[in-house]
Structures are given as structure tokens and as C-alpha cells.
C-alpha positions, 0 to 999 in steps of 0.5 A, spaced: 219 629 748 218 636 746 211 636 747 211 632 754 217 637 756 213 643 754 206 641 757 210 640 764 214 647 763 209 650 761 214 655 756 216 653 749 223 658 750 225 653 756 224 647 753 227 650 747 233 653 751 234 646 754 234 642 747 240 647 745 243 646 750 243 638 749 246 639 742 251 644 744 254 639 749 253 632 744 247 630 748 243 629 742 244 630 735 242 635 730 236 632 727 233 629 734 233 636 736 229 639 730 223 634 731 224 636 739 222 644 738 216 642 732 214 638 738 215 645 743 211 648 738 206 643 738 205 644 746 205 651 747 198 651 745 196 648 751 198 654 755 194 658 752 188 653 753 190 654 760 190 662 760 183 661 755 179 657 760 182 663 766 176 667 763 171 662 764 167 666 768 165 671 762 162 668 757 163 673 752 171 674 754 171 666 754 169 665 747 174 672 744 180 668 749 178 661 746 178 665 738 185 668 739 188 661 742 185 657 736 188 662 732 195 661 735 193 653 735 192 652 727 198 656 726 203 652 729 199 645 727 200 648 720 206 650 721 209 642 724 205 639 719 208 643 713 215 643 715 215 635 719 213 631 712 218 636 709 224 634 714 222 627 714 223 626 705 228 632 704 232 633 711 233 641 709 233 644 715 238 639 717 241 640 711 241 648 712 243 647 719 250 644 716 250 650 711 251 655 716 256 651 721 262 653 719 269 649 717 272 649 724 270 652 731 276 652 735 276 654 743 272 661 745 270 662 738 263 667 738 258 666 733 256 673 729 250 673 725 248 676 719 244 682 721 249 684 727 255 683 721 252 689 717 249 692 722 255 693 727 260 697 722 254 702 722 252 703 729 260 703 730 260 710 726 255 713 731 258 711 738 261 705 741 260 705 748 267 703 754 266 697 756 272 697 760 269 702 765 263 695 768 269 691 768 274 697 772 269 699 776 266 691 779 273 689 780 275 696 784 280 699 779 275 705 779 271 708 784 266 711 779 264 713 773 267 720 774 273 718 775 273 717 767 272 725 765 274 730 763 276 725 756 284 728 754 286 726 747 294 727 746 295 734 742 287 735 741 287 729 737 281 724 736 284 716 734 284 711 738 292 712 740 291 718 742 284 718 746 285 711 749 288 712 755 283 718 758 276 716 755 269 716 759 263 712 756 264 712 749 270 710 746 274 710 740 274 704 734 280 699 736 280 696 730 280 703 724 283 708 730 277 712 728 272 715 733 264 716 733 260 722 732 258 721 738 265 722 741 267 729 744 274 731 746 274 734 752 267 730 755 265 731 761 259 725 764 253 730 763 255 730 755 256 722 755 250 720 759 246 726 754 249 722 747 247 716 750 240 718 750 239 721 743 242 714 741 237 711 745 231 715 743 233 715 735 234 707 736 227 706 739 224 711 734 227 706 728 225 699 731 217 702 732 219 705 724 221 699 722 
């Protein structure tokens, strides 16, 4: 089913996409779907056969585009063929899914990874952005951004209790009280919008780093 899907849309994230969406609702179960995304996998070489035959009128760009498809096939057929035998005698993927899970879901409850887990409390020392200023501005509660500055603090005071009320694009942690370096008293848009781009800039600088 997995390759049937994939060949017909053409994308193995889609085909992916819909198999969790059917284990979410309890259309399938957890073990179906993990021979459903080895046959994505499988699939999506088709794909890239497609796009390879696209340079049919060049000989020499057609054997390179053939080569580098190849490669993209034997590495997803060794990894199908590695990991279905494995699944078939041992089921650890499934089991590993189980281990993951928690105890109890209840209603509303959001998933949290690992790498966001250790990663969230450092990035919340640098700046923490206001989201409430999306949801203020599309519902008309404010007209623009600049209805947000200059940011007060309460006695000059920088903590959430204080900065709450009168804060602009970045904002203080709900949570500790604290504010990020990033946060200014007295801030005005122009001073917001040039924090957000060196965090920005130093945040591509480390993922290209990384």
C-alpha cells in the first residue's frame, strides 16, 4: 500500500503525512503503519527515475542523473531490506514506538521532543518573542505593531510582573519572572526588529556551523 500510494502521489512526505494521520484517528494500528512508510520508501524511488529519464536528451547528463538516482535507490532498498526482517522477528520499532508513548494523553495535551526539551530553556535566555501581538492584531484588538511601544516596566523593573502589561515583540518568561538579554526597557519597534535580526543571523550562523 505504501508503494501503491507513493507511486501515485509521487511524494513519499504525503504518503507519510496520510499514514500518520490514519494511526492518529485509529484507522490503523501502529504496526501496519510501519510497513506502510518502508513501502514509501521503497516507492519514492520511482520518482527520481522519473526526473532521471527528464534528461534523456543528453546522453552524458542522463547517465550522471541515472547514477545519483541509483544511489538514492540502493540506499533506501538496503535500508527496507535491513530494517523489515528485523521488524518481522523482533518488532523493535514498534516496541520502541511504545516506549516513547507516554502513560496517559488526555484532551489538548502537546507532544514535546527531546532536542526542543534541552534546547527551549537556552533559547528562552536569549529572547522570547510575544505572541500575543498575531493574535491582538488579527482579531483587531490592535491596530499595528506600534501600538506596543515604547515598552514601560513598572519602577524601571525588568520581570514579567512588572513588563507584562506594556511589552512589544519580545517579551518576558511567564514561567521564572525573568526577561531575556535581548529585552530592553523602554524599547522602541526599531530596537525589537534589530534583536530579532542578530538572533536571526547568529541562529543561521550555527545551524551552517552545525
Amino acid at each position: 500500500i505504501g508503494i501503491l500510494a507513493t507511486v501515485l502521489l509521487q511524494s513519499s512526505s504525503t504518503t507519510t503525512s496520510i499514514v500518520v494521520s490514519l494511526v492518529g484517528s485509529g484507522a490503523i494500528g501502529v504496526n501496519q503503519a510501519i510497513y506502510m512508510i518502508m513501502g514509501a520508501n521503497i516507492g519514492t524511488s520511482v520518482t527520481n527515475t522519473i526526473v532521471a529519464m527528464g534528461q534523456m536528451g543528453d546522453g552524458d547528463q542522463l547517465e550522471r542523473a541515472f547514477a545519483g538516482a541509483t544511489v538514492h535507490d540502493m540506499f533506501n532498498f538496503l535500508s527496507v531490506g535491513l530494517l523489515f526482517p528485523l521488524e518481522i522477528i523482533t518488532h523493535f520499532l514498534a516496541k520502541m514506538t511504545e516506549a516513547m508513548l507516554p502513560t496517559e494523553v488526555g484532551d489538548g495535551d502537546k507532544w514535546e521532543g527531546p532536542i526542543k526539551k534541552l534546547v527551549s530553556p537556552f533559547g528562552k535566555l536569549i529572547i522570547i518573542p510575544n505572541k500575543n501581538v498575531i493574535k491582538e492584531i488579527a482579531t483587531g484588538k490592535i491596530e499595528s505593531c506600534e501600538d506596543y511601544y515604547p515598552v514601560n516596566c513598572t519602577d524601571g523593573i525588568r520581570d514579567y510582573k512588572h513588563c507584562k502589561d506594556e511589552v512589544g515583540l519580545i517579551t518576558c518568561n511567564k514561567k521564572s519572572g525573568s526577561c531575556p538579554a535581548f529585552f530592553q526597557n523602554g524599547a522602541t519597534k526599531r530596537d525589537d526588529e534589530i534583536s530579532g535580526g542578530v538572533v536571526l543571523f547568529l541562529s543561521l550562523v550555527i545551524l551552517i556551523v552545525c
